[in-house]
N, C-alpha and C positions, 0 to 999 in steps of 0.2 A: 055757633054764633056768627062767625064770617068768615070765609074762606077765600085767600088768591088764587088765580092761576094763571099757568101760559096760553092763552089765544093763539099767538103770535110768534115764533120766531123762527131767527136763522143762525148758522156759524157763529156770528156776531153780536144778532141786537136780538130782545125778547122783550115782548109788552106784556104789562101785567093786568090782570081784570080782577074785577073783587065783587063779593056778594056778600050782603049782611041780613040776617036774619032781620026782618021788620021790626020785632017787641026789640032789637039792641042796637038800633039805628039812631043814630045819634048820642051814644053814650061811650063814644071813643074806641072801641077795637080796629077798626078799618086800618087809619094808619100806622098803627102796630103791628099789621099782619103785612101791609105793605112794604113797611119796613123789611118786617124777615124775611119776605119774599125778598124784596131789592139786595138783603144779605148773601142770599144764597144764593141769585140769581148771578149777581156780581162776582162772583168768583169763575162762574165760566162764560160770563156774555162780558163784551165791552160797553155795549150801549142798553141801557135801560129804558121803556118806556111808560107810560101811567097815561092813558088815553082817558077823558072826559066829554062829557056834550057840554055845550053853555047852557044847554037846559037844567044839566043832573047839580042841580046846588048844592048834594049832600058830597058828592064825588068832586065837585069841586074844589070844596071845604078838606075834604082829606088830599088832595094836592097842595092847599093852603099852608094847611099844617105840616108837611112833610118837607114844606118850604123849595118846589119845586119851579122851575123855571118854563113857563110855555112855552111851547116851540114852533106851531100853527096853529091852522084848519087845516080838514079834510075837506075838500071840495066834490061835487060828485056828478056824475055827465049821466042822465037818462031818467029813465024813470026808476020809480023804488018798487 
């Protein structure tokens, strides 16, 4: 139904990424898994991260609720 994972890290900080099955998208698992992730993760990283677009509305709703603080953008030099 949805799963976290690490993308991301180093010695210290680790970003989390998450996937939800489409049919359970909206029905609340995301930030519960975020959660556990953030649990487990927290015991060996200092800095935790939860990266979003201002596009992903559904991702940003699970940052909402998990009552997270922004911290920027990502800015980006070139072409994609």
């Amino acid at each position: 139904m949805c799963i976290a994972h690490t993308p991301v890290a180093n010695a210290v900080a680790a970003e989390s990424g998450i996937w939800t099955r489409e049919d359970f998208r909206g029905r609340g698992p995301a930030p519960a898994v975020v959660a556990a992730w953030a649990a487990r993760e927290g015991r060996r990283k200092d800095v935790l991260f939860y990266r979003t677009s201002a596009g992903n509305r559904a991702s940003r709703a699970v940052a909402r609720t998990l009552g997270l603080t922004p911290l920027g953008w990502i800015w980006t030099v070139g072409a994609r």
